[in-house]
C-alpha positions in Angstrom: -44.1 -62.5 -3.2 -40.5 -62.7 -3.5 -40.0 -60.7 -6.5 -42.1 -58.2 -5.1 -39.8 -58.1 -1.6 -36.2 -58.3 -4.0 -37.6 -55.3 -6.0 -38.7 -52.8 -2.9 -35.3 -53.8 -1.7 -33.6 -52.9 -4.7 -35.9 -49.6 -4.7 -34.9 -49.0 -1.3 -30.8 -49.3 -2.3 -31.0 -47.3 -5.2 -33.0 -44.5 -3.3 -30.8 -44.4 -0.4 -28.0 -44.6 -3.0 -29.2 -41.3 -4.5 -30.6 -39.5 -1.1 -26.4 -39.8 -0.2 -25.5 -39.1 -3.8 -27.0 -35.6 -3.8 -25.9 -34.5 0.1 -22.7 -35.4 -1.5 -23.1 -32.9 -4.5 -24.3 -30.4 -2.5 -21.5 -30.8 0.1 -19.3 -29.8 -2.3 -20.9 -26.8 -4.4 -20.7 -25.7 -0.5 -17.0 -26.4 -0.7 -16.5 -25.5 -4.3 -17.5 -22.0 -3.7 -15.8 -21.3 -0.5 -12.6 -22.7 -2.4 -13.5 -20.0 -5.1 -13.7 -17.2 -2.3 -10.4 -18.0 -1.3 -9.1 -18.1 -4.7 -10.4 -14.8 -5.3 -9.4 -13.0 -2.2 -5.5 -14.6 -2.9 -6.0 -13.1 -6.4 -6.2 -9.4 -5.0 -3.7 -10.1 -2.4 -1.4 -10.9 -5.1 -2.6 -8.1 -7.3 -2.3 -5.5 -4.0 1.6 -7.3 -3.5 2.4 -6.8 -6.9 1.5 -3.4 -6.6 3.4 -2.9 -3.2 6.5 -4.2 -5.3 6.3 -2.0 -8.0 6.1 1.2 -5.5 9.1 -0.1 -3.7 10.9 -0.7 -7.1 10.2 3.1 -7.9 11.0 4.0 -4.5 14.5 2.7 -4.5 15.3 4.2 -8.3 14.4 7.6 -6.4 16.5 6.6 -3.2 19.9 8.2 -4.6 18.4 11.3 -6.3 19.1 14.8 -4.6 16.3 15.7 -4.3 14.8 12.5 -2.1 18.0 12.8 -0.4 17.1 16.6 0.6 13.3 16.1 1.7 14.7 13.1 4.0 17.0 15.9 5.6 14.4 18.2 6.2 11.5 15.2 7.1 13.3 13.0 9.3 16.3 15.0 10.4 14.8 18.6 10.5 18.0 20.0 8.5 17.6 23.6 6.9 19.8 24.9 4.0 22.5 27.0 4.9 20.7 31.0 5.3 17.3 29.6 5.4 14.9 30.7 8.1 12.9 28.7 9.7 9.2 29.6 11.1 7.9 27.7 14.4 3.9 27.8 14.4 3.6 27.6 18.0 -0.4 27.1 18.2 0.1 23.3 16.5 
């Protein structure tokens, strides 16, 4: 009778042993794949940064050239060249 009782308890550990074993596991696939989420969203964040950068690289090679210097007078400042007319749409 005693055997019997030391081997259902023995059953009883090892089942509850793996019962925890797997709600671990799947714990962390859940956590595993929300960690890969994140990596892949920080992966195009870098790639869309890295991209950013390069335009702003290009933009200041272009900063000093005439002609980025003339369409910035006549953008932001509303300069004209000298005897140049300039046409007002008045229905905008």
């Amino acid at each position: 009778m005693k055997k019997k009782r030391k081997s259902k308890f023995w059953f009883i550990v090892i089942a509850l042993i793996l019962l925890y074993s797997g709600y671990i596991s799947v714990s962390l696939k859940g956590l595993l794949d929300s960690k890969k989420e994140q990596h892949a969203d920080l992966e195009n964040k870098i790639t869309l940064q890295k991209k950013q950068g390069a335009d702003l690289e290009k933009q200041m090679k272009n900063v000093n050239s005439d002609e980025y210097i003339e369409k910035m007078a006549r953008e932001e400042l509303g300069m004209v060249k000298k005897n140049e007319r300039v046409y007002i749409d008045v229905n905008r």
